[in-house]
N, C-alpha and C positions, 0 to 999 in steps of 0.2 A: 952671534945674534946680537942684537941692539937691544935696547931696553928704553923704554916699551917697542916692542912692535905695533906697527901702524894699528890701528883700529879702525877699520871699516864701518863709517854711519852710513846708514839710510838716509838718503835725502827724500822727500816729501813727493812724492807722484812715480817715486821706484814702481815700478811693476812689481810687485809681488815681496817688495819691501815689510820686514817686520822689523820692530823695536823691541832691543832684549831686553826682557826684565832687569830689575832690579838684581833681582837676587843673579840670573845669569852674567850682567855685566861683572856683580860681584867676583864669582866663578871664574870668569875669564882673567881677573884682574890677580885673583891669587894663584892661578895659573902660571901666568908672566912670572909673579912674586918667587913663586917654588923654583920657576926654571933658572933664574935669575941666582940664588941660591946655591941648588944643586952643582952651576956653571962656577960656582966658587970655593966647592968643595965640601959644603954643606951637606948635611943625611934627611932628608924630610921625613922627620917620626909620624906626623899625619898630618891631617886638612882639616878644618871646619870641627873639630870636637868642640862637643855640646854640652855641659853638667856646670851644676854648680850654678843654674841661674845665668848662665852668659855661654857664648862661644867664643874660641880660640880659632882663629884664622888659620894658623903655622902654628905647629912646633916640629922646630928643627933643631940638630945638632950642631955648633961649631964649635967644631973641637969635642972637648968633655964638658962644655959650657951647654945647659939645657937653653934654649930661645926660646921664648909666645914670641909669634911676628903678627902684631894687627897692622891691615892691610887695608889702606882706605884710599877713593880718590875722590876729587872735588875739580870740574872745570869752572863752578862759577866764579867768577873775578871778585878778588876780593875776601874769599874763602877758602880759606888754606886745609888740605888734609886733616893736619895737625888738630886742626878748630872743631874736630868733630870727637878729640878724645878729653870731652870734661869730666868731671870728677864724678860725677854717676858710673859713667862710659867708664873710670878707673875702677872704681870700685866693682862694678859686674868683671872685668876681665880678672881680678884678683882674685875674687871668689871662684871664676872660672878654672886658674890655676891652681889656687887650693885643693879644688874637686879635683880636677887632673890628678893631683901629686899623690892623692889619696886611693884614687882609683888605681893608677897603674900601680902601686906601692913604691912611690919614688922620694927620697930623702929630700927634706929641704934643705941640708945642708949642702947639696949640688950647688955649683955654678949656675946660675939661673939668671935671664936678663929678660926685659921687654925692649923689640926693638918697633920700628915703624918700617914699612915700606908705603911712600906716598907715591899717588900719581897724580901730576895737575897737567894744567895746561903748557909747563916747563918740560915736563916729562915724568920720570920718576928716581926716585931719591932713595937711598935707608940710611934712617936716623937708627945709628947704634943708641941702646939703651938709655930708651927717652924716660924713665924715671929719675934719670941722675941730673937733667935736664934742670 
C-alpha cells in the first residue's frame, strides 16, 4: 500500500456529497498513520487515549521503545504540519503521557519517544522523535 492513499473530496454539486468532519477526517488520517505502522513492524497499543488534559493520537511499540505518535495534517500552503505543535500543543501532550504512564502503571524509565506522522500536500512523512529536534 502507498502512503497516503488517495483521499476522495467532494467536489461541490456531488449529489449526495458530504464533507467529513473534522474530527472524522482526523480518524481517517490516524488510520493511514496505524496501518502505516503496523506495515513496519510496529504493535498499535491504542488510538486516541484521552487523560491528563490532552489526547494521544498513537501509542505504539517499536521495539521495547514505548512511541506517542501525534498525527497531524495541514493542506494550506505555507503551513506545515509540524506548525501546529507549539509549546502549549507540547505541554498538553506531555501531561497527556504523564497520565498515560500513570494509568496503565508503566515506568518512566522505558524507552519512550514523541514521533510526528504529517500529512500535507507532499504526502506524508514521520519525523522520528521530534523533541530531540
Amino acid at each position: 500500500m502507498s502512503y497516503p492513499p488517495p483521499i476522495v473530496r467532494a467536489r461541490a454539486g456531488d449529489a449526495g456529497a458530504t464533507v467529513p468532519s473534522r474530527s472524522e477526517l482526523g480518524a481517517r488520517f490516524e488510520r493511514v498513520a496505524a496501518d502505516y505502522l503496523r506495515d513496519r513492524g510496529w504493535t498499535i497499543v491504542t488510538r486516541r487515549w484521552r487523560g491528563g488534559g490532552g489526547e494521544l493520537d498513537l501509542i505504539a511499540l517499536d521495539g521495547d521503545t514505548l512511541v506517542f505518535v501525534e498525527v497531524k495534517a495541514s493542506f494550506a500552503p505555507g503551513f506545515a504540519p509540524e506548525d501546529q505543535i507549539g509549546e502549549v500543543k507540547r505541554r498538553r501532550i506531555a501531561a497527556a503521557i504523564r497520565a498515560y504512564l500513570v494509568d496503565v502503571g508503566e515506568s518512566e524509565d522505558r524507552p519512550m519517544r514523541l514521533d510526528l506522522i504529517a500529512f500535507d500536500g507532499e504526502g506524508m512523512r514521520h519525523v522520528v522523535d521530534i523533541l530531540s529536534e
